[in-house]
N, C-alpha and C positions, 0 to 999 in steps of 0.2 A: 504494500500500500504506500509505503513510504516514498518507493522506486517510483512508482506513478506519478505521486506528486512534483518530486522531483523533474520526474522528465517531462511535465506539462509544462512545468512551471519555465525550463529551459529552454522547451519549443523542440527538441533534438530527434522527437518525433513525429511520423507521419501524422494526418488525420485519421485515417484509417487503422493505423497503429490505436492511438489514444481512444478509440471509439473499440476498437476489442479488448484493451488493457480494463476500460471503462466496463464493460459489460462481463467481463470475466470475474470481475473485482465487486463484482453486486451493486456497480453504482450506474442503473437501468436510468435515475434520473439524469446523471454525467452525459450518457451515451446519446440521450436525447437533445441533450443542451447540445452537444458536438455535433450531431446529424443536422441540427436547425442552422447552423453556423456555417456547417458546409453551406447549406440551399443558400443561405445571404450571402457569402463569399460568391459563392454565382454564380448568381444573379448581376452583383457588383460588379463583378467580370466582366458579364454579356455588358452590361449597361456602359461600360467603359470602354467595350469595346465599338459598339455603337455611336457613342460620342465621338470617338475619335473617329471613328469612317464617315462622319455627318462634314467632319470639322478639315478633311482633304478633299469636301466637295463642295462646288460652289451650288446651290440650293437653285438658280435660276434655270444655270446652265449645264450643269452633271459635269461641266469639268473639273479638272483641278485647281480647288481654292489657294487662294493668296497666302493661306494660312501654310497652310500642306509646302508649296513651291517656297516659300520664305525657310521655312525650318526644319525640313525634311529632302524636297527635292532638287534645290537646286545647291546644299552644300556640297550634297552626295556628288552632284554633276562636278561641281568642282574638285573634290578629290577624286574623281576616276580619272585616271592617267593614262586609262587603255584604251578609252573609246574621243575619235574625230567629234566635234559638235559642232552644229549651228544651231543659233540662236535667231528666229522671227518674234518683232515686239508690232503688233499690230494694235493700231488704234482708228476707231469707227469713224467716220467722215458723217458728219451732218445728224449727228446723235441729240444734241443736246436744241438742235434746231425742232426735231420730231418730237421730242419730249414738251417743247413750248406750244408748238403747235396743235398737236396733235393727241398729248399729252401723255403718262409715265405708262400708259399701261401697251402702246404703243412701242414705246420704245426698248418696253421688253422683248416685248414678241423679232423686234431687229435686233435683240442681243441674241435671241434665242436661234435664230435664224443663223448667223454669223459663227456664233459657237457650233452648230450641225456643221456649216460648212468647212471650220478650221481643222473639227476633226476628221471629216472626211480626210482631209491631205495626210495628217499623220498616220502612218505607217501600221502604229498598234508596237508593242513590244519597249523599244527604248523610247521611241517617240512618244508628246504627252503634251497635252494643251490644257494653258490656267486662265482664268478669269483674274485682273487684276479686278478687285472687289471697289479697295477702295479709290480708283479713277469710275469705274463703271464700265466705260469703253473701251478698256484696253485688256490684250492678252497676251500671253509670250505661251511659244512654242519653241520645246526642245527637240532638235531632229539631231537622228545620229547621224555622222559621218560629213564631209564638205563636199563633195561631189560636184555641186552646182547650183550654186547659191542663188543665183536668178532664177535659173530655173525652176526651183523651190521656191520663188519670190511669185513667179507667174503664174504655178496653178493653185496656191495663194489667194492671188489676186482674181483668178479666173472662178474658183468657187466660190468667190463670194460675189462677184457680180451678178454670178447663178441663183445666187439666193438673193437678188436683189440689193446688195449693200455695199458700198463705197467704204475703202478704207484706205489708207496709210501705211506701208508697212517698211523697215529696216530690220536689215540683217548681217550679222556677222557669224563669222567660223573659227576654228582653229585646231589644228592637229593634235592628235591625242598628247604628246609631249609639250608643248608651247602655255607652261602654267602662268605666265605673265599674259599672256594675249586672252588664255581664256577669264583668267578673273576680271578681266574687262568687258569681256563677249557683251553682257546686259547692257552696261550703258557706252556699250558702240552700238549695240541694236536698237537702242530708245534713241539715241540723237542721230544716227540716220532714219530713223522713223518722224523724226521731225522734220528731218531735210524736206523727207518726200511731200508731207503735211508743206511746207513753207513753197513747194512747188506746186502747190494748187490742189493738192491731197489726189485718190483715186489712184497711186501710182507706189513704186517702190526703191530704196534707195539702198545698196548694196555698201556696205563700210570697204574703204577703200586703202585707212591709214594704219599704222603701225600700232604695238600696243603703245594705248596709252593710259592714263590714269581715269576715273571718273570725272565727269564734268569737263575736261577737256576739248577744246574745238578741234575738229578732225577735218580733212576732206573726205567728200564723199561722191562716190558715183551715183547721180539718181537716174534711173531707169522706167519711164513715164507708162507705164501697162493701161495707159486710160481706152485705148482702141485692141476691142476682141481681150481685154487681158492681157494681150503675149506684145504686142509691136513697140518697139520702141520709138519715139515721136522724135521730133526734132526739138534742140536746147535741153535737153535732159543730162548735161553736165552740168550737174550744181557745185560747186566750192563751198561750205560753209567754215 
C-alpha cells in the first residue's frame, strides 16, 4: 500500500499501471477516480487538438492561416537547407473598392474565389497557400523548387482572372543552399509585389536583385500579364 502511494505520488507510473495497483489494493473508489481522469485527459487532448487545427486555418478561406505560416511554416521553410523555394506574395486588386461599394459580404465571396484559384496552382505536397489575415487581401505561397519563376507568376495570374479577380503579385526564389537570399525571399516577394501594384496592378513582378536585407529598395523586373494572363506588354521594366 505504501508502494502505491509512493508511486502515485511520483507519477513513475502508467495510468493503466495505477488503475490495476488501485483495484488490486481494494481501493474500487481510486480506480474510478483514475478511469474518470483518463476520459478528461481526453477529451483535453481531442479539444486541443482541434484548437490547434482550427488555428493553421484561415476560417474564410480553408487555407493556411497567418497564424500556422508565422510560427510553424514558414520557420520550418527556412531551416530546410534541402529543398529550392519560391516565394509568391499576392495581393487582390480593387478589394477594398468592392467592399465600399458593394459591401463586406461581397468581398468575401472574391477572397473566397481567389483563395480556390491560388490553390489550384499549388502543387499539393511541399507547396501551401496562406491567407495573410491581418491585410485581408493578401497571400503568400510556398512553391518548391525555382524552375520558373514567371512562369509560376503567369498561371498565377491566369487562374485568377478565371475566377474573375485582378491581383498583384511578386516573386522571389532561391537555391536550397543560398541561406542569406532565402531569409529574405518574403520581403523580396512583398516589394516586388508592390512594384507590380505601382505599375497599374493586374500584372507580376519577378525580384531581380541580390540578397538583400528587409525593407530595402531593390530593382525589379515587372512583367505586365494584364493581356490573356501570359503576354508580356510593353514598358514592363520597372526600376524601383
Amino acid at each position: 500500500m505504501d508502494m502505491f502511494w509512493s508511486n502515485l505520488s511520483s507519477l513513475q507510473l502508467s495510468w493503466s499501471e495505477l488503475g490495476w495497483m488501485a483495484t488490486t489494493a481494494g481501493f474500487s473508489s481510486v480506480a474510478l477516480w483514475i478511469g474518470w481522469l483518463q476520459q478528461r485527459l481526453r477529451r483535453s487532448e481531442q479539444e486541443l487538438e482541434r484548437v490547434r487545427a482550427s488555428s493553421r486555418t484561415d476560417s474564410l478561406t480553408g487555407l493556411g492561416s497567418q497564424r500556422y505560416f508565422d510560427s510553424e511554416r514558414w520557420p520550418l521553410a527556412l531551416r530546410d537547407a534541402t529543398v529550392a523555394l519560391t516565394v509568391a506574395f499576392i495581393d487582390l486588386d480593387g478589394l477594398r473598392a468592392l467592399n465600399n461599394g458593394l459591401g463586406h459580404d461581397a468581398g468575401d465571396r472574391m477572397i473566397q474565389r481567389a483563395a480556390a484559384a491560388i490553390q489550384s496552382v499549388a502543387r499539393g505536397g511541399y507547396d501551401e497557400a496562406f491567407r495573410r489575415y491581418n491585410a485581408g487581401d493578401e497571400f503568400v505561397v510556398l512553391f518548391r523548387g525555382t524552375a520558373d519563376a514567371t512562369a509560376l507568376g503567369c498561371r498565377l495570374i491566369a487562374a485568377l482572372k478565371g475566377a474573375g479577380v485582378a491581383a498583384s503579385i511578386g516573386l522571389d526564389c532561391c537555391n536550397a543552399h543560398d541561406r542569406v537570399r532565402r531569409r529574405a525571399l518574403l520581403a523580396n516577394a512583398e516589394a516586388s509585389m508592390r512594384t507590380a501594384k505601382s505599375a497599374g496592378g493586374g500584372g507580376l513582378a519577378v525580384y531581380a536583385g541580390g540578397p538583400v536585407d528587409e525593407g530595402a529598395g531593390d530593382r525589379q523586373r515587372a512583367v505586365d500579364l494584364r493581356q490573356n494572363g501570359q503576354r508580356s506588354m510593353p514598358g514592363a521594366l520597372v526600376t524601383a
